[in-house]
N, C-alpha and C positions, 0 to 999 in steps of 0.2 A: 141311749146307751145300748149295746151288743149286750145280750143275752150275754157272754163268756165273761163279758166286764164286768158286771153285777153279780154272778156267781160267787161263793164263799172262795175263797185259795184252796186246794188241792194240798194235802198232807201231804208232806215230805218223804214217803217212803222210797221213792228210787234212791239207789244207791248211786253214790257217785264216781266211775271208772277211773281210776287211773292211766294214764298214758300208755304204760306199759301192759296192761289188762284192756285195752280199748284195740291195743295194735294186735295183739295175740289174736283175741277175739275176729277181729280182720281176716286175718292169717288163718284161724283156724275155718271160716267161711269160704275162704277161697279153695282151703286144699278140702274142701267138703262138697263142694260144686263138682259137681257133674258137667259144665258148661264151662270148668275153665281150664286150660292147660297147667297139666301137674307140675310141668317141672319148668315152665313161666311163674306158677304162683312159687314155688319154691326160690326162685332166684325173686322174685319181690321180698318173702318173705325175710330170705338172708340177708338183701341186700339195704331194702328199704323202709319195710315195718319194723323198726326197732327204735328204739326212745335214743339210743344216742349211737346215732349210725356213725361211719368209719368217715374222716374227713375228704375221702375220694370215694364218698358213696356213689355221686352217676357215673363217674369212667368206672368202677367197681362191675355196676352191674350192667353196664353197658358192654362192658369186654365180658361178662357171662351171657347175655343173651347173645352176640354174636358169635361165641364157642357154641352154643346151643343150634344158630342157626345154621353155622357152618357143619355139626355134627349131622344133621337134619338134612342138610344138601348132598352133603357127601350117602347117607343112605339111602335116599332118593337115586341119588345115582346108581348107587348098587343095583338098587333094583330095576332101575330102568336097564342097564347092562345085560342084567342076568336072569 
């Protein structure tokens, strides 16, 4: 037998998260990163981390990251112009 298997059980102290406390938690990792886009994780966090998302949750957020992209293009361009 594994040493882990013969071990006594492990006390119950973790607590256990809720859906809504698990997603937050997510959410609040991403907009806390340094390595991820802020206002990517923002459109995840409105659109997709939520315990009971909108019934057009991917065309939802799929039509905001494509305003996102297209805003993105359009500044690029600016500055490539000017």
């Amino acid at each position: 037998m594994d040493e882990d298997e013969t071990a006594a059980p492990k006390e119950a102290t973790d607590v256990l998260e809720t859906p809504d406390a698990f997603l937050t938690g997510v959410a609040a990792a991403l907009n806390a990163s340094g390595d991820v886009d802020a206002d990517l994780a923002a459109i995840l966090t409105d659109h997709l981390l939520t315990v009971m998302p909108h019934e057009n949750v991917i065309a939802n957020a799929k039509a905001a990251i494509l305003k996102l992209a297209a805003e993105r293009a359009a500044t690029a361009e600016e500055a490539a112009d000017g």
